[in-house]
PDB file with SEQRES, HELIX, SHEET and CRYST1 records, atoms N, CA, C and O in Angstrom:
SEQRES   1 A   77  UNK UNK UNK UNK UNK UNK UNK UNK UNK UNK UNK UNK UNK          
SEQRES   2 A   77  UNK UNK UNK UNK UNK UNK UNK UNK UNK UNK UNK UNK UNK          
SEQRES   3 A   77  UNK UNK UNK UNK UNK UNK UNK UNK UNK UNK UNK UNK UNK          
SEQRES   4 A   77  UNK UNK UNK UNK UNK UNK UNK UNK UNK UNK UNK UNK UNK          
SEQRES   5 A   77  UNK UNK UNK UNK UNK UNK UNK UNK UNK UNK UNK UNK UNK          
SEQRES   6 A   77  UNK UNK UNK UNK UNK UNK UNK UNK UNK UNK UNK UNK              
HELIX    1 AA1 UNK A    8  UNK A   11  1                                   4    
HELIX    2 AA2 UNK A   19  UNK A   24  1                                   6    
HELIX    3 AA3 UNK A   32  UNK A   39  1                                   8    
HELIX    4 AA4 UNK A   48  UNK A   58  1                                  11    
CRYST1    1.000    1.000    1.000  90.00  90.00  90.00 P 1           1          
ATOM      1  N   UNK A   1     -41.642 -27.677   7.612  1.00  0.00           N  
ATOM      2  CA  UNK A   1     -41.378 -29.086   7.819  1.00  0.00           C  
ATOM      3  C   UNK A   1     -40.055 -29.246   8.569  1.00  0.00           C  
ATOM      4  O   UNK A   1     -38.954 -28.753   8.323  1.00  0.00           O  
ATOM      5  N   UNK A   2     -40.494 -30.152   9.655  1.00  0.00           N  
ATOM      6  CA  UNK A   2     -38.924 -30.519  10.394  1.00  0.00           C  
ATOM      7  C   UNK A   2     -37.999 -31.600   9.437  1.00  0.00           C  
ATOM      8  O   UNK A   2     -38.487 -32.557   8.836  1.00  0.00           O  
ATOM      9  N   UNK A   3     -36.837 -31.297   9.438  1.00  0.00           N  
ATOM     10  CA  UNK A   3     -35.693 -32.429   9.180  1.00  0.00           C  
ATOM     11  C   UNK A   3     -34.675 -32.596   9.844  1.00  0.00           C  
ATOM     12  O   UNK A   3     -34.387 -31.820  10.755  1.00  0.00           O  
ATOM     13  N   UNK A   4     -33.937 -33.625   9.528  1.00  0.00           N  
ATOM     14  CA  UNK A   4     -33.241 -34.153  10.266  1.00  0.00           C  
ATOM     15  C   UNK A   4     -31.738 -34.164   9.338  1.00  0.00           C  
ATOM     16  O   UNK A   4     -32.049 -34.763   8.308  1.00  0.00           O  
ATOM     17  N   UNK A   5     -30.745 -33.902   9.272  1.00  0.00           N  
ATOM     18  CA  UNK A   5     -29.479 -33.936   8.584  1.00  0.00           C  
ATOM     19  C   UNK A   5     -28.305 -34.707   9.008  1.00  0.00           C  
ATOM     20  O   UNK A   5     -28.017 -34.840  10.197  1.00  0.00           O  
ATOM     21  N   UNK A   6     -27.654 -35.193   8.088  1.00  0.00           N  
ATOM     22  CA  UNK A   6     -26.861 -35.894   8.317  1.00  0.00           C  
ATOM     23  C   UNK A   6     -25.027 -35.166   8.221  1.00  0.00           C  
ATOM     24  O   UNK A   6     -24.502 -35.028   7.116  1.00  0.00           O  
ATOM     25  N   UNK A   7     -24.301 -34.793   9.480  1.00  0.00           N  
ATOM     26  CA  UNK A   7     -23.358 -33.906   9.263  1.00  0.00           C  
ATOM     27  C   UNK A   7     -21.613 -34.434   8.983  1.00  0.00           C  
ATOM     28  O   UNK A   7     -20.544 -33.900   9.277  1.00  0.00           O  
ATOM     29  N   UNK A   8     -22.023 -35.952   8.158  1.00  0.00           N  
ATOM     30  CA  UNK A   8     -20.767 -36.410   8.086  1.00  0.00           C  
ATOM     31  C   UNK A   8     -19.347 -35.914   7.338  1.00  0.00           C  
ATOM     32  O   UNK A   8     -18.120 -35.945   7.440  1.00  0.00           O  
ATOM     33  N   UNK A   9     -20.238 -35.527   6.672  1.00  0.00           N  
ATOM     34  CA  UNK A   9     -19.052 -34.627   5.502  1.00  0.00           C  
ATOM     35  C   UNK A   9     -18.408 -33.083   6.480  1.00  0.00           C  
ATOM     36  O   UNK A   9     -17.520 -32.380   5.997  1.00  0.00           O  
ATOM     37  N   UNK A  10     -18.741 -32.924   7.202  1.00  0.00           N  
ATOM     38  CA  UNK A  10     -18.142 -31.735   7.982  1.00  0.00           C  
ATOM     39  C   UNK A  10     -17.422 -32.321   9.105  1.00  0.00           C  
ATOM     40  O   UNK A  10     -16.453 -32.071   9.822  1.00  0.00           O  
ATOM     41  N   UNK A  11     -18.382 -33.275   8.935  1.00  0.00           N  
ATOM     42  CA  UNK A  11     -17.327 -33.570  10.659  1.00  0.00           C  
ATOM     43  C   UNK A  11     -15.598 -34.971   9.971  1.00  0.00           C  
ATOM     44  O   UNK A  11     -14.588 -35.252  10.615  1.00  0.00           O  
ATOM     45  N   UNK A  12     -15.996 -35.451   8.566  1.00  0.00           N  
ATOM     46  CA  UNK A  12     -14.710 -36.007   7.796  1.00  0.00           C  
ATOM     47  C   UNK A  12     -13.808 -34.753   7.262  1.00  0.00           C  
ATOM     48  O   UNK A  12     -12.592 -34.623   7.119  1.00  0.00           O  
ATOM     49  N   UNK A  13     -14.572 -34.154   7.101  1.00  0.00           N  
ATOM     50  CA  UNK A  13     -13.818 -32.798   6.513  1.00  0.00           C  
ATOM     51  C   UNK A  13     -12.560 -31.724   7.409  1.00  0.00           C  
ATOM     52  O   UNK A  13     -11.611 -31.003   7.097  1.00  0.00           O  
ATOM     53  N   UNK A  14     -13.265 -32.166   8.661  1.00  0.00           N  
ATOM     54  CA  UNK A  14     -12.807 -31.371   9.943  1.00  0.00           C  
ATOM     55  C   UNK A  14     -11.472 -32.259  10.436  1.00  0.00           C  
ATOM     56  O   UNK A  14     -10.677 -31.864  11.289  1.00  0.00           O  
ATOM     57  N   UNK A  15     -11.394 -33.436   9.784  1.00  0.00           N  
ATOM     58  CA  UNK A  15     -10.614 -34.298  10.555  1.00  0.00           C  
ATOM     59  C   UNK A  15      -9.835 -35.004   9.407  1.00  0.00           C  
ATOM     60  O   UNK A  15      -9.146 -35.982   9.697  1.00  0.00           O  
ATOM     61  N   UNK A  16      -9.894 -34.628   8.300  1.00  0.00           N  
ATOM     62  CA  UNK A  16      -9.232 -34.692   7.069  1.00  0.00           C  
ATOM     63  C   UNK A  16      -9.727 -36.204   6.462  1.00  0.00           C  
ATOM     64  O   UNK A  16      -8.777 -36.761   5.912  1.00  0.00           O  
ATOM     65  N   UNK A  17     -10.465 -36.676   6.442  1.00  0.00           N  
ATOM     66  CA  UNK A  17     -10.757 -38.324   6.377  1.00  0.00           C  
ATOM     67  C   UNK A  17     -11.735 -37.803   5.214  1.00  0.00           C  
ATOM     68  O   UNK A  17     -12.563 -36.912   5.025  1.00  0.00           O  
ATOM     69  N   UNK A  18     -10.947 -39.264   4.317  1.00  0.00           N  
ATOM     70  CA  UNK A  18     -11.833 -39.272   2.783  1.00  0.00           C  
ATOM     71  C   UNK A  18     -12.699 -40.867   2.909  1.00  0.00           C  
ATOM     72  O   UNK A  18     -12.637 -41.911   3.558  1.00  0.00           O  
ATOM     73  N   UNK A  19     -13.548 -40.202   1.764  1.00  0.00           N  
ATOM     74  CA  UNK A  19     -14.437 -41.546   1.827  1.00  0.00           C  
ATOM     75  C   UNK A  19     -13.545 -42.945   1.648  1.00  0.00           C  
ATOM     76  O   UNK A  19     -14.021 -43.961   2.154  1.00  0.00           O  
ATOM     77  N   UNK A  20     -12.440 -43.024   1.042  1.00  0.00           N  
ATOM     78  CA  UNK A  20     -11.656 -43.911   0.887  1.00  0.00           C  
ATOM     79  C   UNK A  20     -11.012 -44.677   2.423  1.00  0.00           C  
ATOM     80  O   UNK A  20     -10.928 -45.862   2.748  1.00  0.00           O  
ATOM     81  N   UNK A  21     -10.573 -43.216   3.242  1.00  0.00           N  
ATOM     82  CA  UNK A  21     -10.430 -43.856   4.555  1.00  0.00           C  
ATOM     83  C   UNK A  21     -11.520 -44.254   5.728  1.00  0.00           C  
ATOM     84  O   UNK A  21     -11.442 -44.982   6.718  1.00  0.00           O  
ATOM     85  N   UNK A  22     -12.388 -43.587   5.264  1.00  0.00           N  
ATOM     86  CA  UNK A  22     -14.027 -43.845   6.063  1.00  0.00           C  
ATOM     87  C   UNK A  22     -14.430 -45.070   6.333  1.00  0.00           C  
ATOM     88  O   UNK A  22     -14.765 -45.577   7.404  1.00  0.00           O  
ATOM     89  N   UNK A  23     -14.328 -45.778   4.585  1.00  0.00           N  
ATOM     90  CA  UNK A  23     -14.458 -47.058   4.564  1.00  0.00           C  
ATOM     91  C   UNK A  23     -13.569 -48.181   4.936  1.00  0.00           C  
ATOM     92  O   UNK A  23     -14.009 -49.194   5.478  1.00  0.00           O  
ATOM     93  N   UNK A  24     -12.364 -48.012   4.657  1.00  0.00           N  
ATOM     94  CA  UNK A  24     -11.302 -48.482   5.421  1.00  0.00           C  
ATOM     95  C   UNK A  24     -11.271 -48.879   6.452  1.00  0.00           C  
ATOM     96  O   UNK A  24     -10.966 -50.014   6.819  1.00  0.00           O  
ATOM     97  N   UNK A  25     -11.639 -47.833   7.159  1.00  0.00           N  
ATOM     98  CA  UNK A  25     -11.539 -47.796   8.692  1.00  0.00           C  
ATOM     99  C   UNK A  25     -12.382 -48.017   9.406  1.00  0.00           C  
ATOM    100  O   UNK A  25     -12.172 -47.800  10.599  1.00  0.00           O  
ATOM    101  N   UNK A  26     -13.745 -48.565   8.963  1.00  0.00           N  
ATOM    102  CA  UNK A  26     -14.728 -48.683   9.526  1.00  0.00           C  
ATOM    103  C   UNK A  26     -15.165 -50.432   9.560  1.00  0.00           C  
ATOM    104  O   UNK A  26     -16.219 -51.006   9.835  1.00  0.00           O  
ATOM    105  N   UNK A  27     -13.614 -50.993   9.079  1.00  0.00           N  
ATOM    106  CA  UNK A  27     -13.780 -52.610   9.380  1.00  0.00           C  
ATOM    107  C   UNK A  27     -14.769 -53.085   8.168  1.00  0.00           C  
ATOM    108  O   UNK A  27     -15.494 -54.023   8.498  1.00  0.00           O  
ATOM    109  N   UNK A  28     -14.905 -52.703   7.078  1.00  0.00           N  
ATOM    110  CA  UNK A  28     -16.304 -52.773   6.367  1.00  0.00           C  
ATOM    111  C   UNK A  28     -17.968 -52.940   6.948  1.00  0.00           C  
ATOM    112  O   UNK A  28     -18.831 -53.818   6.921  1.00  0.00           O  
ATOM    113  N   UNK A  29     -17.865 -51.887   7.344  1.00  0.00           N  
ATOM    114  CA  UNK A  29     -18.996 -51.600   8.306  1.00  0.00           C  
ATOM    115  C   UNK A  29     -19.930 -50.331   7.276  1.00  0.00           C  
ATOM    116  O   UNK A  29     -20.974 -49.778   7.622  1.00  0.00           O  
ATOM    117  N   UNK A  30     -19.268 -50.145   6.132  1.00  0.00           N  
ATOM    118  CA  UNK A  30     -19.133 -49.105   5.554  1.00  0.00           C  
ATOM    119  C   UNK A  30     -18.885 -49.178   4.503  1.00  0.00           C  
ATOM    120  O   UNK A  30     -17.705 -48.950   4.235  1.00  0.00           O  
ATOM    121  N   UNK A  31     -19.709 -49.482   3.483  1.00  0.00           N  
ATOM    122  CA  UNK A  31     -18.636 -49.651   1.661  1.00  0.00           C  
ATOM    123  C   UNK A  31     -18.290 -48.805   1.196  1.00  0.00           C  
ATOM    124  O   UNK A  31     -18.894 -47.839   1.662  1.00  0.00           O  
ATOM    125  N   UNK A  32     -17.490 -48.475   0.351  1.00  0.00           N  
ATOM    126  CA  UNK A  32     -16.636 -47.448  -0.091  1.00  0.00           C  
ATOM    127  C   UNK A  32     -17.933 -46.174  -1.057  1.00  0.00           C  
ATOM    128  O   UNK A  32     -18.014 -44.947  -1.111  1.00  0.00           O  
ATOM    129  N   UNK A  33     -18.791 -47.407  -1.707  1.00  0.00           N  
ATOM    130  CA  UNK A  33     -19.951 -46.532  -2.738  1.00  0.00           C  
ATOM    131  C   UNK A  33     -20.256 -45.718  -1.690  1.00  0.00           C  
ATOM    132  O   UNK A  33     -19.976 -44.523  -1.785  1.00  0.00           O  
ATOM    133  N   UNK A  34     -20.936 -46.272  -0.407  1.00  0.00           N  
ATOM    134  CA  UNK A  34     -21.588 -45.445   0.361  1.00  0.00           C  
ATOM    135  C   UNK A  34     -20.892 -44.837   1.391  1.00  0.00           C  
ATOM    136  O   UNK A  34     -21.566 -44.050   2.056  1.00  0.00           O  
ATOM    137  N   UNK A  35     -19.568 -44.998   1.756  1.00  0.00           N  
ATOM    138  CA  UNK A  35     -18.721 -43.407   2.095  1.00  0.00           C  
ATOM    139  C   UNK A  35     -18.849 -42.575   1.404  1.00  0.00           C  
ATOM    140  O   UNK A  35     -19.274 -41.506   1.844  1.00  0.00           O  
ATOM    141  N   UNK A  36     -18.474 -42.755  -0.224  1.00  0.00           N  
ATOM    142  CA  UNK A  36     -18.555 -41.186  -1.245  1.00  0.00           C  
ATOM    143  C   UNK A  36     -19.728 -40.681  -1.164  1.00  0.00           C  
ATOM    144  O   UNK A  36     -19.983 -39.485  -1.308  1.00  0.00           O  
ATOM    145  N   UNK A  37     -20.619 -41.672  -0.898  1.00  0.00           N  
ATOM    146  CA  UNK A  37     -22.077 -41.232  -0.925  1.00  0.00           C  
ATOM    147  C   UNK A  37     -22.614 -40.280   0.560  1.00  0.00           C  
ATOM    148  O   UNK A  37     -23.436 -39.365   0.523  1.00  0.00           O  
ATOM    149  N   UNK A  38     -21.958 -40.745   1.708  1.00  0.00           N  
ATOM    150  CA  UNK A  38     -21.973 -39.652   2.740  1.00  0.00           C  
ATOM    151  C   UNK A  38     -21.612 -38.841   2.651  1.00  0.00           C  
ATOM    152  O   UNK A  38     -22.295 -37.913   3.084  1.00  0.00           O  
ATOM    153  N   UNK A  39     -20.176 -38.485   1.988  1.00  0.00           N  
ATOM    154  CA  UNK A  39     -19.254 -36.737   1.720  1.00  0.00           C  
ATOM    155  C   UNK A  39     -19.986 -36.311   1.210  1.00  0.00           C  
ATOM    156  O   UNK A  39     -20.444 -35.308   1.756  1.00  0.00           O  
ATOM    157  N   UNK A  40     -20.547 -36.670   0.013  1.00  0.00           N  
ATOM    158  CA  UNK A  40     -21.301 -35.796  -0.954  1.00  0.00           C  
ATOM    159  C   UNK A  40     -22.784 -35.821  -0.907  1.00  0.00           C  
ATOM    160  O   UNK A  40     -23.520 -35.463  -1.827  1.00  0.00           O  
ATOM    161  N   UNK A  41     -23.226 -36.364   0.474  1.00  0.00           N  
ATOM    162  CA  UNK A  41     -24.396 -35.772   0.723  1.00  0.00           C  
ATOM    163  C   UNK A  41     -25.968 -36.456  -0.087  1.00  0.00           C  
ATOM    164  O   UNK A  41     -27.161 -36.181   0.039  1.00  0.00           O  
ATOM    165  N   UNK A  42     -25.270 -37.353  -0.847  1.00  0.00           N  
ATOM    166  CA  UNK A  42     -26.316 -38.268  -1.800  1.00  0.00           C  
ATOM    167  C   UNK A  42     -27.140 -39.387  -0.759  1.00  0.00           C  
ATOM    168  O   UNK A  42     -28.252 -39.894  -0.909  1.00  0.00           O  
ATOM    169  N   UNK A  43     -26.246 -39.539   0.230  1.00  0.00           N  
ATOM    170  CA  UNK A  43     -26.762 -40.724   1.114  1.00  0.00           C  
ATOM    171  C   UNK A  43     -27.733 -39.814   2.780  1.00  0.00           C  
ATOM    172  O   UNK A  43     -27.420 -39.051   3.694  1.00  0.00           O  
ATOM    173  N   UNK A  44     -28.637 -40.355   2.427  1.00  0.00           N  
ATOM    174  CA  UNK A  44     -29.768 -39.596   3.605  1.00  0.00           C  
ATOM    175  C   UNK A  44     -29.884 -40.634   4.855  1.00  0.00           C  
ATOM    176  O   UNK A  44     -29.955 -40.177   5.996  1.00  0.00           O  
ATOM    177  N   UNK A  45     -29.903 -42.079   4.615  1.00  0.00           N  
ATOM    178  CA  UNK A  45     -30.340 -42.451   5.504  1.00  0.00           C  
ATOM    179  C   UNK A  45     -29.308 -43.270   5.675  1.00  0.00           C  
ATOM    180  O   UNK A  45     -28.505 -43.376   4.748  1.00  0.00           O  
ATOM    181  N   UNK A  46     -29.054 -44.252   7.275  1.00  0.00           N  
ATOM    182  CA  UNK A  46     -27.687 -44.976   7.890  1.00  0.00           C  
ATOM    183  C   UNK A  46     -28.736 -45.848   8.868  1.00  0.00           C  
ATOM    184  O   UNK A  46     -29.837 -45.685   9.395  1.00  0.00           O  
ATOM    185  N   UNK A  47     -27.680 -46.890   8.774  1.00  0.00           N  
ATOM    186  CA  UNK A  47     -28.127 -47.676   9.075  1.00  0.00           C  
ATOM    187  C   UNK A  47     -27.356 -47.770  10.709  1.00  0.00           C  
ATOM    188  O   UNK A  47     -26.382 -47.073  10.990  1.00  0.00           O  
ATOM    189  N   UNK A  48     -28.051 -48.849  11.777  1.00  0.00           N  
ATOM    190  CA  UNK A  48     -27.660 -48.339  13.309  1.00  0.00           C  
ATOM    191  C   UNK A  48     -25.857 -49.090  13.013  1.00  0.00           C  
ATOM    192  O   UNK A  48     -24.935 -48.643  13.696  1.00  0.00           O  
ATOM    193  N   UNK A  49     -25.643 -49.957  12.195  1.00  0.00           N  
ATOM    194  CA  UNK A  49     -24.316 -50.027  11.875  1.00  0.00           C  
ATOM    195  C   UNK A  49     -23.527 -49.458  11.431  1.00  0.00           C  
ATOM    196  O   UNK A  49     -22.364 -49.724  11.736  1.00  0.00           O  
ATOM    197  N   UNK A  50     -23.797 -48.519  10.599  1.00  0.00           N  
ATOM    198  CA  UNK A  50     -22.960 -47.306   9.805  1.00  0.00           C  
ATOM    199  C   UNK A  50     -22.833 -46.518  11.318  1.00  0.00           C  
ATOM    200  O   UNK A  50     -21.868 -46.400  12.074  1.00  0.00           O  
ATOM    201  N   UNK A  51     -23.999 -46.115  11.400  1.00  0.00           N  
ATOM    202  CA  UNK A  51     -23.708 -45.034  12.746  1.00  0.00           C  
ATOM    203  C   UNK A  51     -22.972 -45.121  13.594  1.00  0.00           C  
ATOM    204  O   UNK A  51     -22.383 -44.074  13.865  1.00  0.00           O  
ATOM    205  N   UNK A  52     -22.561 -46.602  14.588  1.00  0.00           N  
ATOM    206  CA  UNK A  52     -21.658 -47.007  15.162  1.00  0.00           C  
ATOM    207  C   UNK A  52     -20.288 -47.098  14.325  1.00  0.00           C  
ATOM    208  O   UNK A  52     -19.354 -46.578  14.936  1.00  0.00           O  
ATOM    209  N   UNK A  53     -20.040 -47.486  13.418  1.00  0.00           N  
ATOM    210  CA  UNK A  53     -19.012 -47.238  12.100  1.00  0.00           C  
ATOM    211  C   UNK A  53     -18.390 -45.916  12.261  1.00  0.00           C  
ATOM    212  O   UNK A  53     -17.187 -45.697  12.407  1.00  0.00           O  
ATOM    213  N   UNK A  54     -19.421 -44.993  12.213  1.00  0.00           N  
ATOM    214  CA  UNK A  54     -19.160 -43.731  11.703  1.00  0.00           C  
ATOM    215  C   UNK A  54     -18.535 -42.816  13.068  1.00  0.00           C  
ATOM    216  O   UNK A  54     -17.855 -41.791  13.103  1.00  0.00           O  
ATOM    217  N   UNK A  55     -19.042 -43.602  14.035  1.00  0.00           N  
ATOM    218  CA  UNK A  55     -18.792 -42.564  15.164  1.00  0.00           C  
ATOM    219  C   UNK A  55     -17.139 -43.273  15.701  1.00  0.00           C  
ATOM    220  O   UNK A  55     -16.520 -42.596  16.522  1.00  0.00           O  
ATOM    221  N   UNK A  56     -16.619 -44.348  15.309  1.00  0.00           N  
ATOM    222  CA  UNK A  56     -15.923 -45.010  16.022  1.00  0.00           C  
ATOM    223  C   UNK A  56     -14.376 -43.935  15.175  1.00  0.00           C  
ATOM    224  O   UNK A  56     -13.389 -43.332  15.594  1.00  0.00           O  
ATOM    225  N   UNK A  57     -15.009 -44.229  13.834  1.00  0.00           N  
ATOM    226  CA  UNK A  57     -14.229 -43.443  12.689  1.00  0.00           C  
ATOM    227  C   UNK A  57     -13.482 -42.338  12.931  1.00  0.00           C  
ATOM    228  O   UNK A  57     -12.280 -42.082  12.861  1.00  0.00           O  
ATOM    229  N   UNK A  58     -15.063 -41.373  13.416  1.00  0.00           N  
ATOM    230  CA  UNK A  58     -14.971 -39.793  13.024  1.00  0.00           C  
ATOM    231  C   UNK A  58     -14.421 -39.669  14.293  1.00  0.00           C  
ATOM    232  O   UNK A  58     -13.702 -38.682  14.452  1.00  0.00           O  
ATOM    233  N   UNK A  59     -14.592 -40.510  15.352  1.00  0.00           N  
ATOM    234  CA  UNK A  59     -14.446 -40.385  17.044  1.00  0.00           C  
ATOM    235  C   UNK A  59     -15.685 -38.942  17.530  1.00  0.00           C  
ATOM    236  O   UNK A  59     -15.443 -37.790  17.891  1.00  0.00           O  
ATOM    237  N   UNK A  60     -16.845 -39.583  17.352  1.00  0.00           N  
ATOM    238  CA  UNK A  60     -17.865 -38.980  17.532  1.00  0.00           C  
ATOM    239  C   UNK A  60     -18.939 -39.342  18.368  1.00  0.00           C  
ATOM    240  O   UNK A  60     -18.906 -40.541  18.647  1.00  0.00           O  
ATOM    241  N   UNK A  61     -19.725 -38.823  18.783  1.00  0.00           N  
ATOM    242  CA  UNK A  61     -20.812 -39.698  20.018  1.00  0.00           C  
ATOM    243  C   UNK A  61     -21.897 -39.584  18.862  1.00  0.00           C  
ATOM    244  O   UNK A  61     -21.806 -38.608  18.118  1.00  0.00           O  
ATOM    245  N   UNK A  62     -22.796 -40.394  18.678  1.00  0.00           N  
ATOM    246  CA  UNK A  62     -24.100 -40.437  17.836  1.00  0.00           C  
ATOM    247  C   UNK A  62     -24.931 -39.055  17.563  1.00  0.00           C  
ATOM    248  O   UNK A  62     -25.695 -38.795  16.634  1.00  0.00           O  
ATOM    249  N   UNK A  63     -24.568 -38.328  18.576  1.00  0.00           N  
ATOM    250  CA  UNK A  63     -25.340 -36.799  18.617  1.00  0.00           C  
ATOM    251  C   UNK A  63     -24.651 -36.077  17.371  1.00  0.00           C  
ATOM    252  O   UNK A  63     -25.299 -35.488  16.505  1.00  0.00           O  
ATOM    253  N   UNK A  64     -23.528 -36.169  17.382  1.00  0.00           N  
ATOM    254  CA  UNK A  64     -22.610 -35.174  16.754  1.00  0.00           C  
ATOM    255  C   UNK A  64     -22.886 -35.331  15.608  1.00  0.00           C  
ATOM    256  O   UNK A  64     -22.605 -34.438  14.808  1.00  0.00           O  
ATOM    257  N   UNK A  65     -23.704 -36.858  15.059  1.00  0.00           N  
ATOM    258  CA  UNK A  65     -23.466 -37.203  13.339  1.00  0.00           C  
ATOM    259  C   UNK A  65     -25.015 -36.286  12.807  1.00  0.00           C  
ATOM    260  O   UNK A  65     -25.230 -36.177  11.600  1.00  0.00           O  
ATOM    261  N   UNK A  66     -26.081 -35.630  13.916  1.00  0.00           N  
ATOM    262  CA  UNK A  66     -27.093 -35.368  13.044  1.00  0.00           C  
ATOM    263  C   UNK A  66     -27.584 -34.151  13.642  1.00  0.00           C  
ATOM    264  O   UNK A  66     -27.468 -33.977  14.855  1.00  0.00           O  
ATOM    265  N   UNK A  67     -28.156 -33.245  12.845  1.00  0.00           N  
ATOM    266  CA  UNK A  67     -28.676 -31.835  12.567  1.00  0.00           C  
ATOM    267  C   UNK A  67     -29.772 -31.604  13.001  1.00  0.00           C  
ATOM    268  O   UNK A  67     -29.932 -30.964  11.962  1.00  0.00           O  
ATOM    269  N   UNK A  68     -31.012 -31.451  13.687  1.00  0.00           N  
ATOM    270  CA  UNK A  68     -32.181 -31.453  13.880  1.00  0.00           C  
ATOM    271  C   UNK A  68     -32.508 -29.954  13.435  1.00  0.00           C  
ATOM    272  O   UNK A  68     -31.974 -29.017  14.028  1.00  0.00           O  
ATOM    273  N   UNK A  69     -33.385 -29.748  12.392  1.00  0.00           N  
ATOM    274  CA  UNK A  69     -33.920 -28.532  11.588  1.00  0.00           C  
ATOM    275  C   UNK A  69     -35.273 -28.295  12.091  1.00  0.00           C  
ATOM    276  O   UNK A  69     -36.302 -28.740  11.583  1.00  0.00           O  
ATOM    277  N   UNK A  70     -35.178 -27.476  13.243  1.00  0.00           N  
ATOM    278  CA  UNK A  70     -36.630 -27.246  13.745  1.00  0.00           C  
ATOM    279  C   UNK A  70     -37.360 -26.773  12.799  1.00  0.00           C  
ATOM    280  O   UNK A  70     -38.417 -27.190  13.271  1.00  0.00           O  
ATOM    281  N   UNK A  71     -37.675 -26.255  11.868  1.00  0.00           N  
ATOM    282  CA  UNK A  71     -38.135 -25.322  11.157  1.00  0.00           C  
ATOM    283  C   UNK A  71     -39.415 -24.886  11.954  1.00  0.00           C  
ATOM    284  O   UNK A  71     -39.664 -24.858  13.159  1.00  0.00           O  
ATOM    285  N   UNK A  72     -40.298 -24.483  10.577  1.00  0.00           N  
ATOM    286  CA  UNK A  72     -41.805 -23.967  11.013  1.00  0.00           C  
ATOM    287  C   UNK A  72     -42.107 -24.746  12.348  1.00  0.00           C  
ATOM    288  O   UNK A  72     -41.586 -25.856  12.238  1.00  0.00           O  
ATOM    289  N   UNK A  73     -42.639 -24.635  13.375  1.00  0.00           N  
ATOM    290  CA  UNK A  73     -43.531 -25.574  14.223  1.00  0.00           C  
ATOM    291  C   UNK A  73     -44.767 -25.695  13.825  1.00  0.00           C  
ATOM    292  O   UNK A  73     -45.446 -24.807  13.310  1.00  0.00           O  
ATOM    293  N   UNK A  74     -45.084 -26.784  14.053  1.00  0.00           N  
ATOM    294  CA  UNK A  74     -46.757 -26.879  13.279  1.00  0.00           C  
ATOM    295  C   UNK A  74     -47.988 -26.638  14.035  1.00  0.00           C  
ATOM    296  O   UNK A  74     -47.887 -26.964  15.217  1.00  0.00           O  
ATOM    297  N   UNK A  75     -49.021 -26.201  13.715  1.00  0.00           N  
ATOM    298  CA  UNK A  75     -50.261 -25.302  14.330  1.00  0.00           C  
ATOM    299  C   UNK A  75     -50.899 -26.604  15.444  1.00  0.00           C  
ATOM    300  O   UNK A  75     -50.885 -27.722  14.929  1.00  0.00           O  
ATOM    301  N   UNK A  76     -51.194 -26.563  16.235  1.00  0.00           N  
ATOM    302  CA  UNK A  76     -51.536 -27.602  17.176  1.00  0.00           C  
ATOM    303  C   UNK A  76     -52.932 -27.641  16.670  1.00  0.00           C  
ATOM    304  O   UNK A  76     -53.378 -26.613  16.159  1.00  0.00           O  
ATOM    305  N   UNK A  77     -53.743 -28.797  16.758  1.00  0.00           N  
ATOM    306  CA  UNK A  77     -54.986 -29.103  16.094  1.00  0.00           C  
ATOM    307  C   UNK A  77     -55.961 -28.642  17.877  1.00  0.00           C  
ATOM    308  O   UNK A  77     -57.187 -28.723  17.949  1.00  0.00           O  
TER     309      UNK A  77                                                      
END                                                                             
């Protein structure tokens, strides 16, 4: 199965930013529940406002925030 990941916690991690400043800084674009909830990986899905939030934040282009997990490819019918 393909997935898709969300790499915020590495890329806050990389740049020293806590969920406390995430949210902060993101104009409330971003609530604080659901910053902690990005570091720690509890939060899967974003909304096209977080994403713009997140990239303005992390100083990131939209590519950078997600993982594409090719895995298996699937058998063509």
């Amino acid at each position: 199965m393909r997935t898709m990941t969300l790499r915020v916690q590495d890329l806050a991690d990389a740049k020293g930013i806590t969920a406390y400043r995430l949210a902060a800084d993101s104009d409330r674009r971003i609530s604080q529940s659901a910053a902690y909830r990005l570091l720690d990986g509890s939060k899967s899905t974003v909304s096209a406002l977080e994403v713009s939030a997140l990239c303005e934040v992390l100083e990131v282009e939209p590519n950078d925030l997600f993982v594409w997990d090719a895995g298996k490819p699937r058998k063509k019918s």
